[in-house]
PAKOLKE-888332 format. One line per field, with one value per atom (N, C-alpha, C, O): z, y, x; atom name; residue in one letter; chain. Coordinates in Angstrom, 3 decimals, m for minus. Layout:
PAKOLKE-888332
up	c(Z/...)
north	c(Y/...)
east	c(X/...)
site	c(CA/...)
code	c(A/...)
unit	c(A/...)
END
This chain:
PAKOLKE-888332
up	c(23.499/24.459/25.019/25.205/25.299/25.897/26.771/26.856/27.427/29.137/29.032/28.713/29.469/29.929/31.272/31.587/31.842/33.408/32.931/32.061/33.518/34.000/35.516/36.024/35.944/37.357/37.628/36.793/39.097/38.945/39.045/38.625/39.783/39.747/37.900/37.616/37.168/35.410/34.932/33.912/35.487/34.569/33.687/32.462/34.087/33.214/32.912/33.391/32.431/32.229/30.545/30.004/29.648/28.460/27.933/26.727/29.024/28.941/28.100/27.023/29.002/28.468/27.001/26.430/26.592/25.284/24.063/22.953/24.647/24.031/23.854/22.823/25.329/25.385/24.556/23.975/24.578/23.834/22.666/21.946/22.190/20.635/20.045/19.075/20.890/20.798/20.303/19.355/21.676/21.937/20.603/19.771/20.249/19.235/17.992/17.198/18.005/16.337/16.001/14.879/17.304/17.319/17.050/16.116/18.444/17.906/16.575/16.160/15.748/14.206/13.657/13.677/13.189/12.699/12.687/11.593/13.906/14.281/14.988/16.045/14.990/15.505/14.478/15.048/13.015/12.196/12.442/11.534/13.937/14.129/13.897/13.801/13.801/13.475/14.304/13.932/14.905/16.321/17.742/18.759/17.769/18.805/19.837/19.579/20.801/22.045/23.304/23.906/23.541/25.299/26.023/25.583/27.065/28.155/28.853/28.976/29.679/30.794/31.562/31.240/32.840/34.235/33.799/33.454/34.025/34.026/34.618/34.290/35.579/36.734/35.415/34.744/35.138/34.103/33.060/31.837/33.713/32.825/31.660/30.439/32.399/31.445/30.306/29.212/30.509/28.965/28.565/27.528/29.094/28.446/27.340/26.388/27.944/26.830/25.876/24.975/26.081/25.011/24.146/22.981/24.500/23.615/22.205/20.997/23.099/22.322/21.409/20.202/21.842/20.834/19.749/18.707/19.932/18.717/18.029/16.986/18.205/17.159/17.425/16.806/18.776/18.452/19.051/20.225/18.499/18.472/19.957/20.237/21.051/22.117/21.804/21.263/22.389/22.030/23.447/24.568/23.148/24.501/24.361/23.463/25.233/25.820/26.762/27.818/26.778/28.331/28.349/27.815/29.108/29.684/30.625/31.382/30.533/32.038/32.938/32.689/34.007/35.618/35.645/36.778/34.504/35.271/35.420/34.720/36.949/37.349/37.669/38.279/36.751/36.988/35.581/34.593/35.747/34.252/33.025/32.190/33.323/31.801/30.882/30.811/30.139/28.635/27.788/28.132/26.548/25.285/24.457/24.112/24.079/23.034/21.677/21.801/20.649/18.920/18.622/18.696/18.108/17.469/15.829/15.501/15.066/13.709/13.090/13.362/11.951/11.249/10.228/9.551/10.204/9.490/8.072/8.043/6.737/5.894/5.244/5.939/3.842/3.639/3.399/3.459/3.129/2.130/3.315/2.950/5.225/6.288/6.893/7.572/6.137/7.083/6.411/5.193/7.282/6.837/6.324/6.744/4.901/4.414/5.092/5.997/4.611/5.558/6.647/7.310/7.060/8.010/8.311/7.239/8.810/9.260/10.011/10.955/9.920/10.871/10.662/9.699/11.804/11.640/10.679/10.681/9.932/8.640/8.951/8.272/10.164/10.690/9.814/9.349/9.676/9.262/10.091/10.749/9.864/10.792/11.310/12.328/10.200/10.187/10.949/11.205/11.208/11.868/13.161/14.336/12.568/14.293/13.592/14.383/12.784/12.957/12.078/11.942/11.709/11.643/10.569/10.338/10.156/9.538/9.325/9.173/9.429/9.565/8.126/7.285/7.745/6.251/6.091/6.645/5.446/4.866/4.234/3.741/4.311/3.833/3.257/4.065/2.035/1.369/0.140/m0.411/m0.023/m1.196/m0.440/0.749/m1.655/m1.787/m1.464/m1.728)
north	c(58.086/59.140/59.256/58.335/60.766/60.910/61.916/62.749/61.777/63.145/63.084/62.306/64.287/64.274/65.381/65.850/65.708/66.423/67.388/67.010/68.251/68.767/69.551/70.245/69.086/69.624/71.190/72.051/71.487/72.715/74.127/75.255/73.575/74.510/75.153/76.105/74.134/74.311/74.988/75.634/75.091/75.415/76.829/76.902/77.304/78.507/78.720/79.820/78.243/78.443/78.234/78.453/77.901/77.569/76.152/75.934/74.943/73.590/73.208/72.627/73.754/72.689/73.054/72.350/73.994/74.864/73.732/73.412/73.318/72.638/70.907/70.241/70.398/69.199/68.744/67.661/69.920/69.845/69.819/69.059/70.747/70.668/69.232/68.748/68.621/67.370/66.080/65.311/66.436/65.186/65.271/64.396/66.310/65.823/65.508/64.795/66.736/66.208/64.607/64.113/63.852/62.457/61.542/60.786/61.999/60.925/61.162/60.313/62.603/62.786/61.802/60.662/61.888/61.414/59.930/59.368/59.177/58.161/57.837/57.400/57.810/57.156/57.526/57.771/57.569/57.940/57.660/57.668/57.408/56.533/57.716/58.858/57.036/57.791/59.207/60.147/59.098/59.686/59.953/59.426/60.790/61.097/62.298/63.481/61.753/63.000/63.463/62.568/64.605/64.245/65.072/65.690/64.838/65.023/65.644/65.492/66.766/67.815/68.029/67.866/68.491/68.781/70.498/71.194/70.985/72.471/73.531/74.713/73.025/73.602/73.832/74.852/72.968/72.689/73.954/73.843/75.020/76.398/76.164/76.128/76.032/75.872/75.077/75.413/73.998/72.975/73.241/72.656/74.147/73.950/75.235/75.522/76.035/77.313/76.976/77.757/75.821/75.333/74.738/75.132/73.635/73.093/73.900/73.663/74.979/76.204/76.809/76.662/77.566/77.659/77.165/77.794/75.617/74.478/74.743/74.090/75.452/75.107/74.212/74.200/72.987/72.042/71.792/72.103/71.431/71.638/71.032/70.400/71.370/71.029/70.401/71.053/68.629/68.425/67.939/68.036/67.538/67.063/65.009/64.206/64.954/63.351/62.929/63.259/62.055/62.119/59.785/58.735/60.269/58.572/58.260/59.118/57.074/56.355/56.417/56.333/56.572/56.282/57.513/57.735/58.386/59.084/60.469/61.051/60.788/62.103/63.453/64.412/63.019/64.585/64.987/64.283/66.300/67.228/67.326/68.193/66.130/66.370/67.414/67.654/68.038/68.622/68.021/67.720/67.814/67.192/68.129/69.172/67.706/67.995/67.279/66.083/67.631/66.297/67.261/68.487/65.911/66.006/66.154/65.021/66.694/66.510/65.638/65.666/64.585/63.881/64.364/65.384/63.384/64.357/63.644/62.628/64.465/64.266/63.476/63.545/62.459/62.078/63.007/62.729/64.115/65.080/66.209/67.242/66.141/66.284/65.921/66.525/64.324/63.925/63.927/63.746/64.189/64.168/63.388/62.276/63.559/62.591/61.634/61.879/60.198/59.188/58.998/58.048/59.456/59.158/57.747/57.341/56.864/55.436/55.388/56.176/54.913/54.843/53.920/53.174/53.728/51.965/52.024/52.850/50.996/50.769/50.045/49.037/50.353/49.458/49.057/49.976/47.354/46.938/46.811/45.828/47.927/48.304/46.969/46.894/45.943/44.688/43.341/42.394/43.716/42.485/43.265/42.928/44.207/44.872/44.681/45.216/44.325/43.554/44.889/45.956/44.935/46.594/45.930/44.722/46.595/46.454/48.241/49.159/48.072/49.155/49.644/48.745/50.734/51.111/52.701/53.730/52.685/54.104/54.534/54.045/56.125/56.846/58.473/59.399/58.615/59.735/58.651/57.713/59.114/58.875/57.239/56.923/56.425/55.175/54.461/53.274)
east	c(m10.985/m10.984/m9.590/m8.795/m9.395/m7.792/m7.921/m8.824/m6.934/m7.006/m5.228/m4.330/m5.409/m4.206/m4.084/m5.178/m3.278/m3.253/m1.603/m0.819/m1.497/m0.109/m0.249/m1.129/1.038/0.800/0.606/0.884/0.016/m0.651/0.123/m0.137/1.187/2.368/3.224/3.952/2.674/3.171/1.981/2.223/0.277/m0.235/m0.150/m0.246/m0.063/m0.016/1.587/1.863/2.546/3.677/3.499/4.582/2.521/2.943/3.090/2.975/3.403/3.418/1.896/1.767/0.849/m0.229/m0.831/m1.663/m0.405/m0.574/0.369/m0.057/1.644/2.665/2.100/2.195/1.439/1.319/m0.009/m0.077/m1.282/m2.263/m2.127/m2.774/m1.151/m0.652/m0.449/m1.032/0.564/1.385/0.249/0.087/m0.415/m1.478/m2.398/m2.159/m3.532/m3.481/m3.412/m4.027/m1.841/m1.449/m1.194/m1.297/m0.813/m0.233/m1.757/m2.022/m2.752/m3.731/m4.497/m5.286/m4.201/m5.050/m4.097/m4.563/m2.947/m2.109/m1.802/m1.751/m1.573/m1.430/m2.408/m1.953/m3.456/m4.796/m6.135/m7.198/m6.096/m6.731/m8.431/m9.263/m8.727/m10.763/m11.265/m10.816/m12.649/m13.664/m14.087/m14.789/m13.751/m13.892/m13.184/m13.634/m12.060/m11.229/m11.714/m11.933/m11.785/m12.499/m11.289/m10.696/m11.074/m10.095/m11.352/m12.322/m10.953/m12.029/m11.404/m10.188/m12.314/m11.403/m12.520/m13.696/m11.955/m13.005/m12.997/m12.042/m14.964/m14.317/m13.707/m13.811/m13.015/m11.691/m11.031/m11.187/m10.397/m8.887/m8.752/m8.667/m8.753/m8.603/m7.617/m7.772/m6.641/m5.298/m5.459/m5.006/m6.105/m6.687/m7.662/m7.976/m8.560/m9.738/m9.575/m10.301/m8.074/m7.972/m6.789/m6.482/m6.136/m5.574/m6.266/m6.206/m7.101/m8.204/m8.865/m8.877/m9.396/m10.168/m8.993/m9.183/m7.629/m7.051/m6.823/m6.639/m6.808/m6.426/m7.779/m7.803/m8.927/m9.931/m10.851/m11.915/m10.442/m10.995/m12.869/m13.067/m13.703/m15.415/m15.141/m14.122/m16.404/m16.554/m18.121/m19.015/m18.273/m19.082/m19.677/m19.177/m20.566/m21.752/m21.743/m21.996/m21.476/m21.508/m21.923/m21.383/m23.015/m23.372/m23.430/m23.786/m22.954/m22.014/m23.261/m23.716/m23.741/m24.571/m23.488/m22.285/m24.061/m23.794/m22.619/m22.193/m22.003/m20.901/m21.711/m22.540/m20.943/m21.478/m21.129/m21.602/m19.704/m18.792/m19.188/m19.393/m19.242/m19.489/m18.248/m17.991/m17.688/m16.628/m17.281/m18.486/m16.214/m16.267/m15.355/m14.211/m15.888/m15.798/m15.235/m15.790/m13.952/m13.332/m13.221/m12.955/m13.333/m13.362/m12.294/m12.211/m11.163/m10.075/m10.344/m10.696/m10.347/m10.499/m9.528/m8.328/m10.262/m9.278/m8.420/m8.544/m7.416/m6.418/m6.924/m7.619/m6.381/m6.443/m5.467/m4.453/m5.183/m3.873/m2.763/m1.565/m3.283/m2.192/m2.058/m1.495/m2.668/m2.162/m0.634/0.196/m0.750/0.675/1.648/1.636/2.915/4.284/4.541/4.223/5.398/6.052/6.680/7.478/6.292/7.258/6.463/6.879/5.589/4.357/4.119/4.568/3.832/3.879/2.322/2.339/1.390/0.659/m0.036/0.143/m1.292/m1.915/m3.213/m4.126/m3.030/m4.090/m4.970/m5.164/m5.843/m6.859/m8.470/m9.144/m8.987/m9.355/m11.111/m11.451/m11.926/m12.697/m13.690/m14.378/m13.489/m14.365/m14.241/m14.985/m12.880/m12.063/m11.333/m11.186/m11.024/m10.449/m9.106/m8.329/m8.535/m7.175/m5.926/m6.526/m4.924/m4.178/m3.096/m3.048/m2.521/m0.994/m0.886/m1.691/0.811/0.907/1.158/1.184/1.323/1.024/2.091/1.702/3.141/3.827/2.915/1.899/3.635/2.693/3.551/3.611/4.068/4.725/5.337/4.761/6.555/8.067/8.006/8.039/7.907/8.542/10.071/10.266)
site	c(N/CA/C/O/N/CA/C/O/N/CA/C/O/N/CA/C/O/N/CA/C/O/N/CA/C/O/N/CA/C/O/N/CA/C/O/N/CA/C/O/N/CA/C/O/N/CA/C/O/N/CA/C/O/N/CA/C/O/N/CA/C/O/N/CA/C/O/N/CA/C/O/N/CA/C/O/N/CA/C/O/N/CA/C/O/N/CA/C/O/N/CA/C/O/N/CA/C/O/N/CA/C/O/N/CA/C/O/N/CA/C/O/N/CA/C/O/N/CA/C/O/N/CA/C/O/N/CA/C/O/N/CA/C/O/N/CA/C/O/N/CA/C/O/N/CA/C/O/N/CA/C/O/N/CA/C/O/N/CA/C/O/N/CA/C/O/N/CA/C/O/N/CA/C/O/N/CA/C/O/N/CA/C/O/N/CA/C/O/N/CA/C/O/N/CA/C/O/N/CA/C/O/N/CA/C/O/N/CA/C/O/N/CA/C/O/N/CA/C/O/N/CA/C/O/N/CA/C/O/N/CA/C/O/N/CA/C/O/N/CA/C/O/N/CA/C/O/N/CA/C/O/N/CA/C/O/N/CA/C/O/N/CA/C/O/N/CA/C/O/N/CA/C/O/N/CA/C/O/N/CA/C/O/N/CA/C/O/N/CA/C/O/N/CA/C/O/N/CA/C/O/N/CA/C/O/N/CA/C/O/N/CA/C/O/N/CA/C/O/N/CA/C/O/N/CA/C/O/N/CA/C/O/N/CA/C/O/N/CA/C/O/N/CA/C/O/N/CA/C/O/N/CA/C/O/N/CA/C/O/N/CA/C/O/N/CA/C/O/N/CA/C/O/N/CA/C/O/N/CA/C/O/N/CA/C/O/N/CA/C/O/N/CA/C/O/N/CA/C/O/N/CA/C/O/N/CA/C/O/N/CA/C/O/N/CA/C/O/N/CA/C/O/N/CA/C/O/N/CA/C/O/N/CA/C/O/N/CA/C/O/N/CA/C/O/N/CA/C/O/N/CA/C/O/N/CA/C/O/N/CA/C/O/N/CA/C/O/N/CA/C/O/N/CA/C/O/N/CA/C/O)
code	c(X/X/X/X/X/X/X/X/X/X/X/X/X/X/X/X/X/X/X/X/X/X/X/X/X/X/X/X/X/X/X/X/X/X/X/X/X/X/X/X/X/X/X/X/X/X/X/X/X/X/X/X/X/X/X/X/X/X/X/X/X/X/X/X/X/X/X/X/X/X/X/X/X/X/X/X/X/X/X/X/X/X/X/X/X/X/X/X/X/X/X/X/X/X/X/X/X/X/X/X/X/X/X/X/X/X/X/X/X/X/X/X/X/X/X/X/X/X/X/X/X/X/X/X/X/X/X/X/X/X/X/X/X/X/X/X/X/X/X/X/X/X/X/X/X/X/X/X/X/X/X/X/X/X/X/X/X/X/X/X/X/X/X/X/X/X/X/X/X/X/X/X/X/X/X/X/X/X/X/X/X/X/X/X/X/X/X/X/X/X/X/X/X/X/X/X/X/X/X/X/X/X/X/X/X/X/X/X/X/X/X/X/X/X/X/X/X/X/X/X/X/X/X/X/X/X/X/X/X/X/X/X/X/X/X/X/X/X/X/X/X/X/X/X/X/X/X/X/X/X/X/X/X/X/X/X/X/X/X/X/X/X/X/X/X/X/X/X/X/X/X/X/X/X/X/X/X/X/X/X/X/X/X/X/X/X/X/X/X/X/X/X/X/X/X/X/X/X/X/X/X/X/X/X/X/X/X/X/X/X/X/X/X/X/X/X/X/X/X/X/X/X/X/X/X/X/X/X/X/X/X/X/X/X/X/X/X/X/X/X/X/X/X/X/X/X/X/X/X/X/X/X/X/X/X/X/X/X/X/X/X/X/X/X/X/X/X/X/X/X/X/X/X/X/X/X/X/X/X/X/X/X/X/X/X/X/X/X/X/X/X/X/X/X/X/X/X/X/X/X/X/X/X/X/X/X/X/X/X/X/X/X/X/X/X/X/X/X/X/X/X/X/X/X/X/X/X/X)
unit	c(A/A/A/A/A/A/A/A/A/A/A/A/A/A/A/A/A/A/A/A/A/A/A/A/A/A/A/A/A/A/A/A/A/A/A/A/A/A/A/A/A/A/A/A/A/A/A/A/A/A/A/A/A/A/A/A/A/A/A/A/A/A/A/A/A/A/A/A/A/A/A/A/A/A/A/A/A/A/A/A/A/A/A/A/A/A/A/A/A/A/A/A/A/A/A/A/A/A/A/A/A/A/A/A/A/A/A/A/A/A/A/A/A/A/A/A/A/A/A/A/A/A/A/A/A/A/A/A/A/A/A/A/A/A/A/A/A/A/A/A/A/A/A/A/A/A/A/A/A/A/A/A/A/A/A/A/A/A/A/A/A/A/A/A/A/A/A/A/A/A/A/A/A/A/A/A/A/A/A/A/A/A/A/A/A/A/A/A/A/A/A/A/A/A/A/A/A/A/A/A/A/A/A/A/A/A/A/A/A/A/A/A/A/A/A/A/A/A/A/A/A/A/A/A/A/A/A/A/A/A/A/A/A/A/A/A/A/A/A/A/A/A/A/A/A/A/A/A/A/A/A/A/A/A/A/A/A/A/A/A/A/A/A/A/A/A/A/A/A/A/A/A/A/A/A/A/A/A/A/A/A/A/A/A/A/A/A/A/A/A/A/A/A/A/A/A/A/A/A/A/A/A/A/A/A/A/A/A/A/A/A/A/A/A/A/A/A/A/A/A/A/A/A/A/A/A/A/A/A/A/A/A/A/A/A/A/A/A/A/A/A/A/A/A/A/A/A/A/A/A/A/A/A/A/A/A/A/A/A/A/A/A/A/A/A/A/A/A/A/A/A/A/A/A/A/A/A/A/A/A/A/A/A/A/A/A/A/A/A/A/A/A/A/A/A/A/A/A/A/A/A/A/A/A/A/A/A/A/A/A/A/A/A/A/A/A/A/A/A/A/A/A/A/A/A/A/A/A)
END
């Protein structure tokens, strides 16, 4: 799960359109799990219409004991033939928990 905030005086300037982008081309890319979510309050206009631009599915989660109405965003995984050449990211070992990191393009 990921959140992120920009202050309220930036929201509508174009920033959170840029930072949503950012966020998650990095966690498809470099956080390859099964399952990547960010979470937003539904105030958060500004993200919740960047979100939607990116495409990304809004899903339903419902957490014990929490009682604010988050919305659910799913990051889609990236594919191998997604990442940039020279790509570096963690080659996690789902059985052990344990990682090495692993290239990924030209030798």
């Amino acid at each position: 799960m990921a959140t992120f905030w920009i202050r309220q005086d930036l929201q509508d300037t174009g920033l959170t359109d840029v930072v949503a982008e950012a966020i998650t081309g990095w966690l498809a890319a470099e956080w390859p799990l099964a399952r990547s979510l960010i979470r937003i309050l539904p105030g958060e206009r500004s993200s919740r219409r960047a979100l939607e631009q990116l495409r990304l599915r809004q899903v339903e989660l419902q957490l014990t004991g929490e009682t604010r109405p988050y919305l659910w965003f799913q990051i889609p995984k990236l594919s191998e033939a997604d990442l940039p050449d020279g790509t570096v990211r963690p080659d996690r070992d789902a059985r052990t928990g344990g990682g090495r990191l692993r290239a990924h393009g030209p030798q």
